[in-house]
C-alpha positions as CSV (number, residue, x, y, z in Angstrom):
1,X,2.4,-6.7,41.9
2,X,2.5,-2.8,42.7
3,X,6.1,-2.8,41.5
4,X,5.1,-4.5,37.8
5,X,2.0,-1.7,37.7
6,X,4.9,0.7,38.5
7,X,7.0,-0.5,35.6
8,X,4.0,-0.4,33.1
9,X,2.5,2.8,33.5
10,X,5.0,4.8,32.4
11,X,5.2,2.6,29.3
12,X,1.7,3.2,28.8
13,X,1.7,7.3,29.4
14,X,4.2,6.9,26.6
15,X,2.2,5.4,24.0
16,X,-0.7,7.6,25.1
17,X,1.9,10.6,24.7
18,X,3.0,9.0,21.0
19,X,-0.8,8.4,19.7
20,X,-1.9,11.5,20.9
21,X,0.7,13.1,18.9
22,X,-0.1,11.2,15.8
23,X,-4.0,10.8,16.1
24,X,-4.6,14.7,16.8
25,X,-3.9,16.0,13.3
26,X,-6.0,13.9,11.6
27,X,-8.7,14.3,14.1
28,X,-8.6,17.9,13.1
29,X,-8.1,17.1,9.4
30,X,-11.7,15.3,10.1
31,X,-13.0,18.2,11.8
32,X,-12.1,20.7,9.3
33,X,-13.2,19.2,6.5
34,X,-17.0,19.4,7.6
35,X,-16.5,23.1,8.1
36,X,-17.1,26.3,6.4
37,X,-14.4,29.0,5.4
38,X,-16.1,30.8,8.4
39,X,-16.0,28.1,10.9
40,X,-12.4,27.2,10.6
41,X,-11.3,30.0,12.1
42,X,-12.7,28.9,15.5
43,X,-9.6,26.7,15.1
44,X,-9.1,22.9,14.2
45,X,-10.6,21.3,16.8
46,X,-13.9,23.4,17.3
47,X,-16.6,21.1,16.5
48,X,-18.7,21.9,13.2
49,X,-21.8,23.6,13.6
50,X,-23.2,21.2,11.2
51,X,-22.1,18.3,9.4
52,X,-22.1,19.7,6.1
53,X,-21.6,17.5,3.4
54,X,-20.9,19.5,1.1
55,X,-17.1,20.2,0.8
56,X,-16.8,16.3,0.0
57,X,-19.3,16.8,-2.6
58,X,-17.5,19.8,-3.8
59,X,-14.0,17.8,-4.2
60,X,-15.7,14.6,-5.4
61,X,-17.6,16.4,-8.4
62,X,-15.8,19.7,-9.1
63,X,-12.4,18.6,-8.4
64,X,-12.7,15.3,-10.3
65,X,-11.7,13.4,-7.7
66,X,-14.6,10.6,-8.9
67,X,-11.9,10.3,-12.1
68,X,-9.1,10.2,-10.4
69,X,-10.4,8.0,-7.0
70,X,-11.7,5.4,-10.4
71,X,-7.7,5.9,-11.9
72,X,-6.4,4.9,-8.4
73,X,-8.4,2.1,-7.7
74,X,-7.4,0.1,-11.5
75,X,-3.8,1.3,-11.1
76,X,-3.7,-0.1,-7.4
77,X,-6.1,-3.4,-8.5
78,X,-3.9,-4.2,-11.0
79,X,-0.4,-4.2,-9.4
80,X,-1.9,-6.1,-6.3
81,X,-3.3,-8.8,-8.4
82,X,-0.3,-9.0,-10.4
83,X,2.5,-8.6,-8.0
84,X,1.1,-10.9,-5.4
85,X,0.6,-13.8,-8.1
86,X,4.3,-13.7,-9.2
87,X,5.6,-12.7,-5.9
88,X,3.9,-16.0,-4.7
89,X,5.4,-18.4,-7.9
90,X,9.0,-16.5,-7.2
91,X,9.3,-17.0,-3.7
92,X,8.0,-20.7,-4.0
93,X,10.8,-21.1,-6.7
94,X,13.2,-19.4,-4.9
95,X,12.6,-20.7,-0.8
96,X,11.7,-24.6,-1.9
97,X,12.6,-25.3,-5.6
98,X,15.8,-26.8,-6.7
99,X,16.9,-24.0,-9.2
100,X,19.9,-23.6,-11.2
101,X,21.4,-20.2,-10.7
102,X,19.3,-19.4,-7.5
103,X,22.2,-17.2,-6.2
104,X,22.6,-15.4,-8.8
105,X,19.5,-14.7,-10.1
106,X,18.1,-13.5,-6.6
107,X,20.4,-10.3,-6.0
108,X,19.7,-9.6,-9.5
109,X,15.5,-10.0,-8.9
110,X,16.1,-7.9,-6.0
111,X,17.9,-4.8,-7.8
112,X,14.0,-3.5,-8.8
113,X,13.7,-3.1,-4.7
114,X,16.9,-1.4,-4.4
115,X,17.2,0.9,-7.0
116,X,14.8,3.8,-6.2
117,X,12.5,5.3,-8.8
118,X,14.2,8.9,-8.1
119,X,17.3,6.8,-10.3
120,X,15.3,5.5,-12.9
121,X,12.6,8.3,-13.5
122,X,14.3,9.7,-16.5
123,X,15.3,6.7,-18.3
124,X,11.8,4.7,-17.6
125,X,10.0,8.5,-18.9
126,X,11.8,8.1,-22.4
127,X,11.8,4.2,-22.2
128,X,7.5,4.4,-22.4
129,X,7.7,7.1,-24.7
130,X,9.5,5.0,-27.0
131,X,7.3,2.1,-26.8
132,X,3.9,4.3,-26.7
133,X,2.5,3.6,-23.3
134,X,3.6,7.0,-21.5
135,X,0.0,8.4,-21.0
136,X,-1.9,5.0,-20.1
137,X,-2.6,2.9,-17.5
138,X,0.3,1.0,-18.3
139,X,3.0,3.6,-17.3
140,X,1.7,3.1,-14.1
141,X,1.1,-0.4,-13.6
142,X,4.1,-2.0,-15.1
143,X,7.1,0.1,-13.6
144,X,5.1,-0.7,-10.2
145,X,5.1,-4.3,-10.5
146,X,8.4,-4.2,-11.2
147,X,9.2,-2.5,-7.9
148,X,6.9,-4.5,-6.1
149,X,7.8,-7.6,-7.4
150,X,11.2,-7.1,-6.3
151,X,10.1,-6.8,-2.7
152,X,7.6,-9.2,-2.6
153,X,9.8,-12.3,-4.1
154,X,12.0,-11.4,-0.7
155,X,9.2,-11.1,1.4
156,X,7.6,-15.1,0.4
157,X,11.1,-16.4,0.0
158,X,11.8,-15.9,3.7
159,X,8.3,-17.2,4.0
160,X,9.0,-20.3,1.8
161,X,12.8,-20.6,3.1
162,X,10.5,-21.3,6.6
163,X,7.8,-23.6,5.9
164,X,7.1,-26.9,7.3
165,X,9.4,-29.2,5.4
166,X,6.9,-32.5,6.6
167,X,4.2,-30.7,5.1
168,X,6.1,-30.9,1.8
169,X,8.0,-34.0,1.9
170,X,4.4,-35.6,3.0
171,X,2.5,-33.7,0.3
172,X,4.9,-35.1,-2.4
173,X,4.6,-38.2,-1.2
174,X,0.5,-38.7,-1.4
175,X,1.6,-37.5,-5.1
176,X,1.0,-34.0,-5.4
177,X,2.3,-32.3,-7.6
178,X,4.9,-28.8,-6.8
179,X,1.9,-26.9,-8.7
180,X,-0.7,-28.7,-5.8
181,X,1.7,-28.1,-3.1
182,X,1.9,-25.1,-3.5
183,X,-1.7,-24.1,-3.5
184,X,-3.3,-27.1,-1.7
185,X,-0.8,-27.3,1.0
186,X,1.3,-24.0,1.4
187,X,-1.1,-21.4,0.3
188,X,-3.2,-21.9,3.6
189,X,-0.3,-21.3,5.9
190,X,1.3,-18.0,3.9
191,X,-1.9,-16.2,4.5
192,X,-0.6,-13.8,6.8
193,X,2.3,-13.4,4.7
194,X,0.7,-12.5,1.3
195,X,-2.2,-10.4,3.7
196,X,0.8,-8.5,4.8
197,X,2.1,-8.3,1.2
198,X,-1.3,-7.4,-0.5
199,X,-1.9,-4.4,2.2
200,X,1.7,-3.0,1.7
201,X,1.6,-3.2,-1.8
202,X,-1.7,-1.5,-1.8
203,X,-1.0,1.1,0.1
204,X,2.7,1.9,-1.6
205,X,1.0,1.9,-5.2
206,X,-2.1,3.9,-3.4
207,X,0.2,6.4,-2.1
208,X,2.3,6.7,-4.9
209,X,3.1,10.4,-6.4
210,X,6.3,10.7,-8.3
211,X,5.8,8.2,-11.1
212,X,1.9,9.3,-12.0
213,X,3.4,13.2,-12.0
214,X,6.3,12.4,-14.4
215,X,4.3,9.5,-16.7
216,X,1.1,10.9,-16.8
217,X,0.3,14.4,-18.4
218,X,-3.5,13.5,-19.2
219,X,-5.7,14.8,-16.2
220,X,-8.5,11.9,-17.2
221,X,-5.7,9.6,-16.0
222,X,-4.6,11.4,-13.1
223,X,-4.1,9.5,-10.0
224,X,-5.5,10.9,-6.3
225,X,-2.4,11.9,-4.6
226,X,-1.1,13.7,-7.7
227,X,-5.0,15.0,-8.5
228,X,-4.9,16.8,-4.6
229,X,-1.7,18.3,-5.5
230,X,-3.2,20.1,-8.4
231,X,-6.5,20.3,-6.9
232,X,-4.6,21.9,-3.8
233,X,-3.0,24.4,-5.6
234,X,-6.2,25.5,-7.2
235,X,-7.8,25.6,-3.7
236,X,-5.0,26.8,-1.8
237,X,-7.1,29.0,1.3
238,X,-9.9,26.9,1.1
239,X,-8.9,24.7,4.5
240,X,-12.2,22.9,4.6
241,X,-12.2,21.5,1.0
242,X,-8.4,20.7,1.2
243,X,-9.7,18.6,4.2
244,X,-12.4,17.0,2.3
245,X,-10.1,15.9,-0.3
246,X,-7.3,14.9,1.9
247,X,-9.7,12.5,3.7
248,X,-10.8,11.2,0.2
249,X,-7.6,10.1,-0.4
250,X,-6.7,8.5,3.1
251,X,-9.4,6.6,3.8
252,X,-9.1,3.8,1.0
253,X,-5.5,3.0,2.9
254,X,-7.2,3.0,6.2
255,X,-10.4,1.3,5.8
256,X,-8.0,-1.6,3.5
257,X,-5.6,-1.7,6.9
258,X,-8.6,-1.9,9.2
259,X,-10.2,-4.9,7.3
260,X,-6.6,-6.8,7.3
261,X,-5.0,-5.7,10.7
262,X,-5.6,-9.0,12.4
263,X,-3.9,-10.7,9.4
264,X,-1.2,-8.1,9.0
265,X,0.0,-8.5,12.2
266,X,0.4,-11.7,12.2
267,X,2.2,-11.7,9.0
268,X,4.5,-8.6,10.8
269,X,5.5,-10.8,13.3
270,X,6.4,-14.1,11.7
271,X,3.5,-15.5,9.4
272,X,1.7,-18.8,10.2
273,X,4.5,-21.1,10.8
274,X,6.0,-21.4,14.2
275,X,9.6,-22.8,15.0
């Protein structure tokens, strides 16, 4: 017994060591972003003298952040929604569907997930402009779902590839249809799977910077990681409003991971069917 507690503590100091390292910065970002220009200077990890609200205010009202926090959450909406429903129809067709061409047409579905948007940026920037929708919504959404598509068809074909063939073979027997099987019968067992895919995707389209800073010239349609870059460069030695804003962007990622951690997990580690 002594020898196994032996064995584990170090392993334990370790991930103490590791979340320590990664929890400490954003405990001070939290800190700091209740703070004043004169309180910061007591350091990161002073406590506030009072819990001011007022640099979120600040951010949320005179840095627009209510705009673009509104631009974020239809942009990210959108290509969840979208991305998860055809994600969920591809992988069904391609893990359990008798399809001509599947071999083919999978590596090509998959070139969207492989091809990075640092390739493409160019091309895609004229390719909108030439169909009008450079400026929108649109610019956003649809280049995203592309990308996202791409990884989510391999992510519920392995999950498809895996399923219960009884269920399947019984569930076409009682006479449903591949339509009803699919959302009667397999649907219930991928949750994990498309949890997993719906906080990914969220948080990759969340997060995203490149595309809304190349696409989108309109500050009305700015996205929140691109609208703290501009907002940070406006407020460059104002630590305790950077803060404020920072923490406006991160927590929509966190509280969305928080919600679906038992779920992701699961998914992580192999989804609802067991060998």
């Amino acid at each position: 017994m002594n020898g196994r507690i032996n064995q584990l503590v170090p392993r334990y100091l370790l991930l103490i060591a590791f979340s320590l390292f990664v929890l400490l910065p954003i405990f001070g970002l939290f800190l700091s972003a209740f703070k004043t220009d004169t309180q910061i200077i007591q350091g990161p990890f002073s406590l506030p003298q009072a819990w001011n609200l007022e640099n979120f205010r600040q951010a949320w009202f005179t840095g627009r952040f209510n705009i673009f926090f509104k631009n974020s959450v239809v942009v990210s909406l959108s290509v969840v929604i979208a991305s998860v429903f055809l994600s969920v129809l591809m992988g069904y067709a391609f893990g359990l569907l008798p399809m001509p061409g599947k071999k083919w047409l999978f590596p090509l579905v998959l070139l969207g997930y492989m091809v990075p948007f640092e390739a493409v940026i160019i091309p895609l920037y004229h390719f909108l402009d030439l169909l009008g929708l450079r400026d929108s919504y649109w610019a956003l959404i649809l280049p995203q779902i592309g990308l996202s598509v791409s990884f989510g068809t391999l992510w519920m074909t392995s999950f498809f590839e895996n399923a219960p063939r009884d269920l399947v073979d019984a569930a076409a027997m009682d006479g449903c249809s591949r339509w009803q099987t699919l959302w009667l019968v397999l649907w219930p067992l991928a949750t994990p799977s498309i949890t997993t895919l719906i906080v990914l995707i969220f948080m990759w389209t969340w997060n995203e910077f490149l595309l809304a800073l190349v696409l989108i010239q309109d500050e009305t349609l700015r996205t929140l990681p691109v609208g703290l870059a501009f907002f940070q460069g406006k407020y460059t030695a104002n630590i305790p409003l950077l803060a404020a804003g920072a923490l406006i962007v991160a927590v929509p990622t966190v509280v969305v991971y928080v919600l679906f951690q038992r779920f992701f997990i699961r998914g992580m580690l192999g989804g609802a069917v067991k060998g």
